[in-house]
C-alpha positions as CSV (number, residue, x, y, z in Angstrom):
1,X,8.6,14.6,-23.1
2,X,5.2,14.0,-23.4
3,X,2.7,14.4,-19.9
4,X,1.3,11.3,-20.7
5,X,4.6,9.4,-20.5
6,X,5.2,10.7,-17.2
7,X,1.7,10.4,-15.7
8,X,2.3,6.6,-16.7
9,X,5.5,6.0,-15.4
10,X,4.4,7.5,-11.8
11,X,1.4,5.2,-11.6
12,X,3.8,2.2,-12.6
13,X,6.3,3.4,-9.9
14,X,3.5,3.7,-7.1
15,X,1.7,0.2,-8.2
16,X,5.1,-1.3,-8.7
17,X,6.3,-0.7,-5.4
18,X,3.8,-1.7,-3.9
19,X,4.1,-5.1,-6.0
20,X,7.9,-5.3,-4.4
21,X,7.3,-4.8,-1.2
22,X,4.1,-7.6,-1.5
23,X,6.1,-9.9,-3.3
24,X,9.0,-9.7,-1.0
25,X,6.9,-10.3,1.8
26,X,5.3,-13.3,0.5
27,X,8.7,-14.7,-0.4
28,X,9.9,-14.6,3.4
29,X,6.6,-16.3,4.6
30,X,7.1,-19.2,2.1
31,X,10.9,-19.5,2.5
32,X,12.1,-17.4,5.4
33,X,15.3,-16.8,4.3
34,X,16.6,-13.5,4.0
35,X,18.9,-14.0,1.0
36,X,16.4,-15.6,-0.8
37,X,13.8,-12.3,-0.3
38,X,16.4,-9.7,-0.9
39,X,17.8,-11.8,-4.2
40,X,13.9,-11.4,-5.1
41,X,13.3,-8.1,-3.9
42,X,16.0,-7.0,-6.1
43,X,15.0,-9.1,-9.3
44,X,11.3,-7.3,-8.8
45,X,13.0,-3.9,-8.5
46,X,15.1,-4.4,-11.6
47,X,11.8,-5.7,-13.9
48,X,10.2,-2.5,-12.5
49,X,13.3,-0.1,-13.4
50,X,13.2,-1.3,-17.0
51,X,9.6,-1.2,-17.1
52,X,9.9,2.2,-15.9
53,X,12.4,3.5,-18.6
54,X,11.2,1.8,-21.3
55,X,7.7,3.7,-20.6
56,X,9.6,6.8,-20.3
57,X,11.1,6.6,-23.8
58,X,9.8,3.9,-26.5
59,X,7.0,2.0,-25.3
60,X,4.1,3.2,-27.6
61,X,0.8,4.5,-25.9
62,X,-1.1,1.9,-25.5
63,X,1.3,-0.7,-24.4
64,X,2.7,1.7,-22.0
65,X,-0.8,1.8,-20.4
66,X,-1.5,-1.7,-20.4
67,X,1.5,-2.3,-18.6
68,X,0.5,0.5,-16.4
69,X,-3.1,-1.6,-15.4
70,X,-1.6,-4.7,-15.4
71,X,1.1,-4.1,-12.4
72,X,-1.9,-1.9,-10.9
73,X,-4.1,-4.8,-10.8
74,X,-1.2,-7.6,-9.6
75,X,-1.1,-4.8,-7.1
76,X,-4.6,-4.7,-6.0
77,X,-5.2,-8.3,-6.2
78,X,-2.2,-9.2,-4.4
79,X,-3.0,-6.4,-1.4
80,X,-6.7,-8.1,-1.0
81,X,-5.2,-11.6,-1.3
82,X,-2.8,-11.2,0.9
């Protein structure tokens, strides 16, 4: 496996968690209902799973990275939003 592939995937793990857990959070301030944030939480967790695998094994270089900044910068904007 290439480095690349997995110096990608850990940066989308670390940014990506962080987008759960911020994501969760805002659910349970808008709704407060606990079924409603761990239904989310664990839609969130799925997308970044697949994400995750699919940048392990097919996504091409570039897209791979771009998916990489996006989720980074959610994550960033989100934090400082938030």
């Amino acid at each position: 496996m290439e480095p690349w592939r997995l110096f990608a995937t850990a940066l989308l793990v670390a940014g990506g968690l962080v987008l759960v857990l911020v994501v969760m959070a805002k659910v349970r301030d808008r709704t407060g209902r606990a079924g409603t944030t761990a239904a989310t939480g664990a839609v969130a967790f799925t997308v970044l799973a697949l994400l995750c695998l699919l940048a392990m094994t097919v996504l091409p270089e570039p897209v791979a990275w771009s998916v990489v900044a996006v989720v980074g910068t959610a994550a960033a904007v989100l934090v400082l939003v938030g």
